[in-house]
Residue, then its C-alpha position, 0 to 999 in steps of 0.5 A: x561559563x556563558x558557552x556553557x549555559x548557552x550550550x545547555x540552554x539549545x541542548x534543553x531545547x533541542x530535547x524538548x523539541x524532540x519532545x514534542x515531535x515525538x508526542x506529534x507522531x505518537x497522535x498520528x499513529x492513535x488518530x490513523x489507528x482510530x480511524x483504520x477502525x471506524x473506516x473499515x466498519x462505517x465506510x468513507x462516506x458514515x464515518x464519523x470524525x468524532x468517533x475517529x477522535x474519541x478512539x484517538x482520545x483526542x479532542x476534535x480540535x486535535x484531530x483538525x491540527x493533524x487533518x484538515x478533512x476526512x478526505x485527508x485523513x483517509x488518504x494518509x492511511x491509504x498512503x500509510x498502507x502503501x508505503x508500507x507495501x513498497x517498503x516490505x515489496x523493496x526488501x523482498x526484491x533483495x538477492x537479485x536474480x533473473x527478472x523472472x525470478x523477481x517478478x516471482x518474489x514479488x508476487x510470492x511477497x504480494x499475497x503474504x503480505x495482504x494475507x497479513x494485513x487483510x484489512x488493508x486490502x480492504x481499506x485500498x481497494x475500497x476506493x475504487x468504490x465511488x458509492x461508498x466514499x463518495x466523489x474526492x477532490x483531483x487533488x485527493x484523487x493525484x495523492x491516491x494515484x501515487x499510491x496505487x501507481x508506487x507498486x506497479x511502477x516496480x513490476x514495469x520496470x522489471x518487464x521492460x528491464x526483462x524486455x531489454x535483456x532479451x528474457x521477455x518478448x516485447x509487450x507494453x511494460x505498463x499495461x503487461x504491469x497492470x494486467x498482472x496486478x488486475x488478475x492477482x487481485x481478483x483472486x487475492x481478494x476473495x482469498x483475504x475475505x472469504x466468500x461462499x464458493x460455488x465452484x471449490x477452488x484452492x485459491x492459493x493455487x490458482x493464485x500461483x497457476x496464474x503468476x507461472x502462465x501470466x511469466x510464461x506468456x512474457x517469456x521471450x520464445x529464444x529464451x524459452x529455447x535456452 
């Protein structure tokens, strides 16, 4: 009868830990989910942290438990957003195929899921902007750089993997990794936030001429031949 209660008695506890761990995460989700809000519409530096917890419904002391600073704060929804995108990028990557043919799911992948999420992109790439957040520590700023690098360090090693198989000519895999992401950004963005055109440009096919001439230009000359 001892075993019993004893059983009982970790069952309870090990419930009411779940418990807890559940209503932990449950005002994550509500205080990121606040300041997705406030971030996008006042910008780093006017965001006001008692806003981010009344949308939250939670007392500031809370939010402080949660986040020691607005600095952190922020680079949790930045990192939200970016496992999010390796997370979705993963799955699009699944069937195999040439690695050409990856490079193209990913890009394919890339400009759904910003058409999706539009104000992602406007949350990441904000950070680039040092006059809206301001200066951030090199600890914030190493944690941000794991969540920009995540996504590029998968197309590197498709082109260096397309490199070895002899399907691409040799180029520097990082740099031929970021300069395809730099080109598909520039167009993604004014895609995923309108802006007035001077020229009309069919963003969507621009976009998918730029990924076919960035592959050809990779494409090793042999396998071009075959």
């Amino acid at each position: 009868m001892a075993f019993s209660n004893a059983e009982n008695d970790g069952n309870e506890l090990r419930s009411y830990r779940d418990q807890l761990a559940g209503q932990k995460a449950n005002t994550r989700r509500r205080i990121l989910q606040s300041a997705r809000q406030v971030f996008l519409r006042s910008g780093f530096m006017d965001a006001n942290l008692n806003e981010i917890a009344a949308g939250a419904g939670v007392g500031k002391g809370t939010l402080y438990r949660h986040f020691e600073n607005k600095g952190e704060l922020y680079v949790a929804m930045l990192s939200e957003h970016g496992q999010a995108l390796a997370r979705e990028m993963g799955a699009a990557l699944e069937g195999g195929g040439s690695t050409r043919k990856q490079l193209e799911k990913i890009a394919a992948f890339y400009l759904e899921f910003w058409q999706r999420h539009p104000e992602h992109f406007q949350i990441i790439w904000a950070v680039q902007n040092r006059d809206l957040i301001g200066p951030l520590s090199a600890d914030l700023m190493a944690s941000l750089r794991k969540v920009f690098e995540a996504p590029l360090r998968v197309v590197e090693t498709l082109i260096r993997r397309g490199i070895a198989d002899g399907e691409f000519r040799p180029v520097d895999p990082w740099n031929a990794a970021n300069a395809m992401a730099l080109s598909v950004n520039a167009v993604i963005g004014p895609l995923v936030h309108p802006v007035t055109q001077v020229v009309d440009r069919d963003l969507r096919a621009v976009y998918r001429q730029l990924v076919d001439l960035f592959l050809a230009g990779l494409q090793a000359p042999e396998a071009e031949a075959n």
